[in-house]
N, C-alpha and C positions, 0 to 999 in steps of 0.2 A: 708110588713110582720109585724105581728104586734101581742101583746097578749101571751098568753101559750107556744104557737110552736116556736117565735121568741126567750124566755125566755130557752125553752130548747134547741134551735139548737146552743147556747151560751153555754151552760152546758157541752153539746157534745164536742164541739169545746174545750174549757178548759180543760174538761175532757182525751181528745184526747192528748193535750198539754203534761197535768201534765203525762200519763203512756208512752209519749216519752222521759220524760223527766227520769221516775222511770229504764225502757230501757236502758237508756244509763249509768243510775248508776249502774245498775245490771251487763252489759257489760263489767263495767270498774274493778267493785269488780273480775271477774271474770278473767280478762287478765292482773291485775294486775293496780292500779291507782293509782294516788296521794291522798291519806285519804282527804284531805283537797277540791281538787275537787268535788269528789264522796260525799262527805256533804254538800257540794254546792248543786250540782245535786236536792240530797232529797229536800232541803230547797226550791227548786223552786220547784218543782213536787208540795210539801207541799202546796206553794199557790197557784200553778194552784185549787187544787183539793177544798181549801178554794174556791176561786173565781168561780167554778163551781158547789160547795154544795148554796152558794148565789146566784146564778141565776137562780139555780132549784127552790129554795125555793121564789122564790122574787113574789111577788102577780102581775099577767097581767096588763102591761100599758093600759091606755084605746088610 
């Protein structure tokens, strides 16, 4: 696999990543979490969704 599709089935995948990751902070805001966790959580969500705006955007490997 190789090119375009390879570029975005990464994007996905990251993508995927980071709104489990937003999931489980929104879960914990709402049943009640440790503030410090739950800022954890976003901050990784944060770079998943970085590392997935970068591999949407990254020009096809040849």
């Amino acid at each position: 696999m190789s090119g375009p599709l390879r570029n975005q089935l990464f994007a996905i995948w990251y993508f995927c990543i980071a709104a489990g990751f937003t999931l489980l902070a929104i879960q914990r805001i709402l049943v009640g979490g440790v503030i410090w966790l739950i800022s954890l959580r976003f901050i990784i969500a944060a770079g998943f969704f970085g590392l997935a705006w970068i591999e949407w955007k990254r020009p096809p490997a040849d």
